[in-house]
C-alpha positions as CSV (number, residue, x, y, z in Angstrom):
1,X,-50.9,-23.7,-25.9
2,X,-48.8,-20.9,-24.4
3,X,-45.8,-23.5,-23.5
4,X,-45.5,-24.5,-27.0
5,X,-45.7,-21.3,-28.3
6,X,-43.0,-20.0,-25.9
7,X,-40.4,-22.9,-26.6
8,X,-41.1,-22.3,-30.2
9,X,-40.1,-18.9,-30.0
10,X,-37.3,-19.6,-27.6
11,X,-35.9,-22.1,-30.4
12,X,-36.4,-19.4,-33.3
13,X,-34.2,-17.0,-30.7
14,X,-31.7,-19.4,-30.3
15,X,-31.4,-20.4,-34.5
16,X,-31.0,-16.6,-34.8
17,X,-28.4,-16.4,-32.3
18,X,-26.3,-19.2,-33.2
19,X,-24.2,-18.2,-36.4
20,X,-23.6,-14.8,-34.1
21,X,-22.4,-17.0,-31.0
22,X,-19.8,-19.3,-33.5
23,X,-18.4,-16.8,-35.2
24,X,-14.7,-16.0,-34.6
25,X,-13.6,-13.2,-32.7
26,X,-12.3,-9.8,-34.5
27,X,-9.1,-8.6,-34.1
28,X,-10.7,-5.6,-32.1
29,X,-12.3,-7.8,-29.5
30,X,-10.5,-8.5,-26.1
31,X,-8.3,-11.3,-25.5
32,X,-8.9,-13.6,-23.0
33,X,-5.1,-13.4,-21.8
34,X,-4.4,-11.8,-18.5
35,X,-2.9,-8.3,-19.4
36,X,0.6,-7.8,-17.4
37,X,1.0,-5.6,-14.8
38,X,3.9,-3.2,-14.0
39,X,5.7,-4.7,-10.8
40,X,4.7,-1.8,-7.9
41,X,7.3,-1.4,-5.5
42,X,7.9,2.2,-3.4
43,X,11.2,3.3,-2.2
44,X,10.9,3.7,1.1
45,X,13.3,5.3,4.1
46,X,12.6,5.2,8.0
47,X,14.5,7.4,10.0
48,X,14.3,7.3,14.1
49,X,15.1,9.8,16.7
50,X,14.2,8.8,20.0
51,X,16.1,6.7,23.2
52,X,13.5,5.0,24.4
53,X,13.5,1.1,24.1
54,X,9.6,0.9,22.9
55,X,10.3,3.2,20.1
56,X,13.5,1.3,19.1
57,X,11.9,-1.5,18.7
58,X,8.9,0.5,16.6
59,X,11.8,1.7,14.4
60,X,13.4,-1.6,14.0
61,X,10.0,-3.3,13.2
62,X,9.2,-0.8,10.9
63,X,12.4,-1.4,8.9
64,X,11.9,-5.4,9.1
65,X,8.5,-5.1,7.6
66,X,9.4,-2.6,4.8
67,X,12.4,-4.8,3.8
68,X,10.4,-8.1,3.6
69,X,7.4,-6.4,2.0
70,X,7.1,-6.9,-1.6
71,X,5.3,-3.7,-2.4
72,X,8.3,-1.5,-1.1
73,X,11.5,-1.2,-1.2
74,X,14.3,0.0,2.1
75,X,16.6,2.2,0.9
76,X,18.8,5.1,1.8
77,X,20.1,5.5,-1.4
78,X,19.4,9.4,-3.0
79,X,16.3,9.1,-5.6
80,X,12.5,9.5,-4.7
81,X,11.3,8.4,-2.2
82,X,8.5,8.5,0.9
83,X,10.6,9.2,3.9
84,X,9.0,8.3,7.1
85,X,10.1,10.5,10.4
86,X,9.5,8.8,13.8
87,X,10.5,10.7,16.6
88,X,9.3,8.6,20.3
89,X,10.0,9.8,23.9
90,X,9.2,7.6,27.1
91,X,5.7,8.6,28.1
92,X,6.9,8.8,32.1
93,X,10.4,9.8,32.0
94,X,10.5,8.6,35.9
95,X,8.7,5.7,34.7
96,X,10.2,4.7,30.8
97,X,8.8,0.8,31.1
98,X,5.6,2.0,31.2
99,X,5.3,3.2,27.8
100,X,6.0,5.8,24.5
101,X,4.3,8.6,22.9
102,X,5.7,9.3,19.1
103,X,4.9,11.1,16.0
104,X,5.4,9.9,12.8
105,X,5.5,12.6,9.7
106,X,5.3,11.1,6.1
107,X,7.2,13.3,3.8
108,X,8.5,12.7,-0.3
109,X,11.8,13.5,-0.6
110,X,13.1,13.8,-4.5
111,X,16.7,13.7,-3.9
112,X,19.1,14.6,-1.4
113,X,19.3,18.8,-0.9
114,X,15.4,19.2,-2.1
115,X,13.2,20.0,-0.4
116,X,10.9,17.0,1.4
117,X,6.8,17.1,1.0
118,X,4.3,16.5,3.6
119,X,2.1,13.4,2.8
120,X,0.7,12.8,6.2
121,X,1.1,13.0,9.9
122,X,0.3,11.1,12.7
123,X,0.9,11.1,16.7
124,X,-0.2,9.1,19.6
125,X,1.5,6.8,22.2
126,X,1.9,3.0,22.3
127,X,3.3,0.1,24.7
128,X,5.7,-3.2,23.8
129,X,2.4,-5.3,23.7
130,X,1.5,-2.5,20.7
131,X,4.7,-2.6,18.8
132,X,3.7,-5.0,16.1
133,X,0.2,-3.6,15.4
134,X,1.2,-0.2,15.2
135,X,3.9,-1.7,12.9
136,X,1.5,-3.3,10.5
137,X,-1.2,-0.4,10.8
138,X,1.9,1.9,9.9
139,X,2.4,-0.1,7.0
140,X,-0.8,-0.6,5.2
141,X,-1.3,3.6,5.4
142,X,2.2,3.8,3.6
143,X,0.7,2.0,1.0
144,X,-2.6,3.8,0.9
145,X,-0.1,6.8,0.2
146,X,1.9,5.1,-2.0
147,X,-1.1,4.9,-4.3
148,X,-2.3,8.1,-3.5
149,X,0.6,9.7,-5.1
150,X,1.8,7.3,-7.3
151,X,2.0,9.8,-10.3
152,X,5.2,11.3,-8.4
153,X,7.5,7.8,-9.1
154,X,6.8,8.0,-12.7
């Protein structure tokens, strides 16, 4: 007895429902279309001071990735930008194979002759086996700040 009287009233909920369910969207409602989204690409610049061969190749990895990155842009053209500093120094002078300590300082800089903002900072030391994954780790915080302050490319 209870079955049939909750079908039933699943059918009568269903009857009610239907001419709601077929009717044709209102111009207010959403589109199903995917809604296009503004290209987002940084302009970024990495500059290097250092003569040791492990922070070269940082540098140099650093610029590769940035350039073949889709979300930024190298340049050292004059317009906002993030600027990164790296500045490396052999760990063991004596010893320069060994490894590298650097510090890398993430700045906006609006144009040439302004002033450059600090965004972050970051220090530590690293060996040729840890090029690449400081590379990539160096990377994915640039973008983290890149979308942090976003509001300053617009």
């Amino acid at each position: 007895m209870y079955r049939s009287f909750f079908a039933a009233l699943c059918c009568a909920a269903l009857l009610c429902a239907a001419p709601a369910l077929a009717a044709p969207q209102s111009p207010s409602s959403p589109k199903d279309s995917p809604a296009k989204v503004d290209a987002r690409t940084t302009p970024v610049s990495v500059l290097h001071d250092g003569d040791d061969s492990t922070g070269a190749r940082l540098a140099m990895r650093l610029k590769e990735q940035y350039n073949n990155s889709n979300l930024f842009t190298l340049t050292e053209k004059d317009m906002p930008k993030i600027q990164i500093l790296l500045t490396t120094a052999a760990e063991f002078p004596s010893r320069p194979a060994v490894g590298s300590v650097y510090s890398l300082i993430w700045t906006y800089k609006q144009g040439e002759g302004q002033l450059a903002f600090l965004l972050a900072k970051e220090v530590g030391t690293l060996n040729d086996e840890g090029v690449d994954a400081l590379a990539a780790k160096i990377l994915e915080r640039t973008d983290g700040l890149s979308v942090k302050y976003s509001y300053l490319w617009k």
